[in-house]
C-alpha positions in Angstrom: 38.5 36.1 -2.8 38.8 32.4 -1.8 39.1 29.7 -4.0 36.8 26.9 -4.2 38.2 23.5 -3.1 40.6 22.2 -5.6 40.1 18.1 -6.7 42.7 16.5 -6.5 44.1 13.7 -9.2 43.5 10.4 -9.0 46.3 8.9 -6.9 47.8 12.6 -5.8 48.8 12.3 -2.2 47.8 14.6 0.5 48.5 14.9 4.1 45.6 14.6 6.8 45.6 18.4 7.4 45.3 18.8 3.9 42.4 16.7 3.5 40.5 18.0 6.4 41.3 21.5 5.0 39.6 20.4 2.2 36.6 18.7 4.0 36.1 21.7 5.7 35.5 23.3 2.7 33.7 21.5 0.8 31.1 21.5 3.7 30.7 25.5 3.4 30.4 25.1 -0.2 27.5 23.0 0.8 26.3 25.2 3.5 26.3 28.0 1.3 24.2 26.1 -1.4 22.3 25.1 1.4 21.2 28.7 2.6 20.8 30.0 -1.0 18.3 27.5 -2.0 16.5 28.6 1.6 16.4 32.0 0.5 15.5 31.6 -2.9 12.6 29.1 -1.5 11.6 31.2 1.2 10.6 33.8 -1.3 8.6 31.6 -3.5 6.6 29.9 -0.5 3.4 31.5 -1.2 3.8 29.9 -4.8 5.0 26.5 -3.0 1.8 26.3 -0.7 -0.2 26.8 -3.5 1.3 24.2 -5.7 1.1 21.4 -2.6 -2.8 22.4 -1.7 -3.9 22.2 -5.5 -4.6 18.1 -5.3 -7.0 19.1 -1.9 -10.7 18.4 -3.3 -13.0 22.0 -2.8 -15.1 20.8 0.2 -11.8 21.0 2.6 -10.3 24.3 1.7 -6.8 25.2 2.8 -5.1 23.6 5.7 -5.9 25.1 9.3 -3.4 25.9 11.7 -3.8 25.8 15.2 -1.2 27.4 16.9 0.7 30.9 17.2 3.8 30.0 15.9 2.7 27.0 14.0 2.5 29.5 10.0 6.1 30.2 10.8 7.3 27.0 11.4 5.6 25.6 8.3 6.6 27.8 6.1 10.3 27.4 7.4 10.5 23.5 7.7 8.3 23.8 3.9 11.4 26.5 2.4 14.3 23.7 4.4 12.5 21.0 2.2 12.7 22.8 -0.4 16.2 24.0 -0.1 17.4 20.9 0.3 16.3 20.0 -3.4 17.6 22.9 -5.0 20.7 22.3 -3.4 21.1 18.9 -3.6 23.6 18.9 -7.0 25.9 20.8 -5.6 26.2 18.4 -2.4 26.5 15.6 -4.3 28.9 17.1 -6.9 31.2 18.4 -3.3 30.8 15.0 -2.0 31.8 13.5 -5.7 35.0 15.8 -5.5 36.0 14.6 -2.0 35.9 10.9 -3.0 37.0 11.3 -7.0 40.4 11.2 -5.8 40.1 7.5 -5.1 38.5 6.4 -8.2 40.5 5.1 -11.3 39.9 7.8 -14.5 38.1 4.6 -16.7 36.1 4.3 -13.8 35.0 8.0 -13.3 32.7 8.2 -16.0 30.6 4.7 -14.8 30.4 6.6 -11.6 29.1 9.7 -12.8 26.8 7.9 -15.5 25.4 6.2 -12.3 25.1 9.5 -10.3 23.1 11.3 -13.2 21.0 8.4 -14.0 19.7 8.7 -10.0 19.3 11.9 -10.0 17.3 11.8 -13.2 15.2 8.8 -11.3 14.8 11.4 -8.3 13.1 14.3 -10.4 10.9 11.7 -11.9 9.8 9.8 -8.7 8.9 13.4 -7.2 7.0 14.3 -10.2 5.5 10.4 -10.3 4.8 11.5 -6.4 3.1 15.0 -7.1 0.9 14.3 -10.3 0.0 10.5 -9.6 0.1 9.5 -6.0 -0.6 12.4 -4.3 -3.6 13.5 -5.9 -5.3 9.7 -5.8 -4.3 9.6 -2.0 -5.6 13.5 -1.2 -9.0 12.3 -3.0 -9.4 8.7 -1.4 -8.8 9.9 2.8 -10.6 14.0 2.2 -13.4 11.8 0.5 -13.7 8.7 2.8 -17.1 8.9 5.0 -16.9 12.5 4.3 -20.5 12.6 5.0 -19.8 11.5 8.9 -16.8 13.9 9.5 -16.2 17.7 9.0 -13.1 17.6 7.3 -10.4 19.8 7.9 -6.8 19.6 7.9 -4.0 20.8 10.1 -1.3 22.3 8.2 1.9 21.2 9.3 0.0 17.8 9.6 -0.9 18.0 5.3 2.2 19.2 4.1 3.8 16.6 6.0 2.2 14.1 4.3 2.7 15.4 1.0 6.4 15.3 1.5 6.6 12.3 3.1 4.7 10.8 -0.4 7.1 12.7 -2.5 9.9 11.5 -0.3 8.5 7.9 -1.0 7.8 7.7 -4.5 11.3 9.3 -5.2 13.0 6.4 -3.1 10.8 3.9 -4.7 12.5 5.5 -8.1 15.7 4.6 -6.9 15.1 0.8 -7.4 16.5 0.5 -10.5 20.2 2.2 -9.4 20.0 -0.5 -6.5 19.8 -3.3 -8.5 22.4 -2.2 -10.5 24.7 -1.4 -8.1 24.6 -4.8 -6.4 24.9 -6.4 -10.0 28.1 -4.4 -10.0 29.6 -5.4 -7.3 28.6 -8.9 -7.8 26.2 -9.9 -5.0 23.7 -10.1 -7.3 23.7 -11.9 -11.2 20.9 -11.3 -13.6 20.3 -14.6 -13.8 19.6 -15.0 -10.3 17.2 -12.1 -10.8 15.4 -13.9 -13.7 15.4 -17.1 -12.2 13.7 -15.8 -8.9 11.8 -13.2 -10.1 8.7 -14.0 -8.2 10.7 -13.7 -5.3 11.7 -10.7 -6.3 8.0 -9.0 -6.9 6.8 -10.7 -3.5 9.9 -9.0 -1.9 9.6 -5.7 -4.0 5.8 -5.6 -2.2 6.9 -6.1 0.7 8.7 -3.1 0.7 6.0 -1.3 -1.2 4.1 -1.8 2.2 6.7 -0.7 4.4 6.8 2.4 2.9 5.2 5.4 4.3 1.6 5.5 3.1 -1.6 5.0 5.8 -4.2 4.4 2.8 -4.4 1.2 0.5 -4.5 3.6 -2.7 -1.1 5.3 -2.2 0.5 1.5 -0.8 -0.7 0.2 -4.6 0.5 3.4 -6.2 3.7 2.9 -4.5 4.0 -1.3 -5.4 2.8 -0.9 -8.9 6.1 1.6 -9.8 8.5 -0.7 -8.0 7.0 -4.2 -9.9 7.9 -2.2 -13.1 10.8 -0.8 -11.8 12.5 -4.0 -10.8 11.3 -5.4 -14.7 13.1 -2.7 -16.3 16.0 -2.7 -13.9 16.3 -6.7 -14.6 16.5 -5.9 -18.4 18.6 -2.5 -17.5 21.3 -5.0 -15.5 21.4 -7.2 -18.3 22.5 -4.8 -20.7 25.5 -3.7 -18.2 26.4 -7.8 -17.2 27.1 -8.2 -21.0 29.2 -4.9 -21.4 31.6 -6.0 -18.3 34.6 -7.4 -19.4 34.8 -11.4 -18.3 36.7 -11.7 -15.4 40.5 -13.3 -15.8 41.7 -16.5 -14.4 44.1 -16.1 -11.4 47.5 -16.8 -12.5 48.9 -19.6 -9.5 
């Protein structure tokens, strides 16, 4: 039986073979994570579809499909989607292992305090995205001059949509990791972000609207996160500006 990947040390040397080898894989590990969170999706996408059409108001029914092939390919790109979630710990934690190596051991814990705290942020913009967003945007556009239109949706066009507001409200979650990050590295200083703050809100909307979302109710459910996001991740910096050591003079 082969052995998973071995980490190595912070500072071990390795030779290019060596770290190809191990490249290589760690990229099956994630291939294999890959195709067991397809299969285990795959057999729950009756449960999935059902989930995803339970925000779609009773006069529209369940998405149409128009095409022979078109059930097939939903569920499969639906189960990829899906797979990708489920197997998205054990990518990061093989992509973690690859790069460990170069960080210093006080540092590793930062890193990985930084790695949870975005994953956490993930979980919660998806769930922000199914039990907020979605709903309030299914109800606005299946309800907009409803009486003019016989409404019916295409299927692979819906559950594209629902993804893609998952996919946004789970990015808008990130914010806060961002910030920090670039308060980290120095490009940014909490002071700066106090002192501009209305900047920052005008610039936070901005990219509120550039996210994907065709109706006014899911662009104001998507700004109104990221205005209280970049609050708390103003106070959130803060906190971690005042815990950094102060930097030492250079000795001439």
């Amino acid at each position: 039986m082969k052995r998973l990947p071995r980490r190595l040390r912070y500072g071990e040397e390795a030779t290019l073979v060596e770290h190809l080898e191990e490249l290589r894989q760690r990229i099956f590990v994630c291939l294999g994570a890959l195709l067991v969170g397809f299969i285990v999706t795959y057999a729950i996408h009756r449960h999935l579809l059902h989930w995803l059409n339970r925000p779609l108001p009773e006069h529209v029914g369940k998405p149409i499909t128009l095409g022979v092939a078109e059930p097939f390919l939903t569920v499969m790109k639906l189960s990829l989607y899906g797979a990708l979630i489920l197997a998205a710990p054990v990518i990061l934690w093989q992509f973690w292992g690859f790069f460990a190596p170069a960080v210093e051991a006080q540092q590793e814990r930062r890193v990985l305090f930084f790695v949870l705290f975005a994953s956490a942020l993930l979980v919660a913009g998806i769930v922000f995205g199914y039990f907020v967003a979605l709903p309030a945007a299914v109800h606005y556009l299946t309800n907009y001059d409803k009486a003019e239109f016989n409404i019916q949706l295409r299927a692979k066009d819906y559950y594209g949509f629902t993804t893609m507001v998952m996919l946004a409200m789970a990015l808008v979650f990130e914010l806060p990791v961002f910030i920090l990050a670039l308060v980290k590295l120095g490009i940014l200083t909490t002071r700066q972000l106090r002192r501009n703050r209305r900047t920052g809100y005008f610039a936070v909307a901005c990219i509120g609207v550039a996210l994907p979302g065709v109706d006014p109710i899911t662009t104001v459910i998507e700004i109104v996160p990221l205005w209280l996001l970049f609050e708390g991740s103003i106070w959130l910096a803060t906190i971690v500006e005042r815990r950094q050591p102060a930097p030492q003079e250079a000795v001439l």
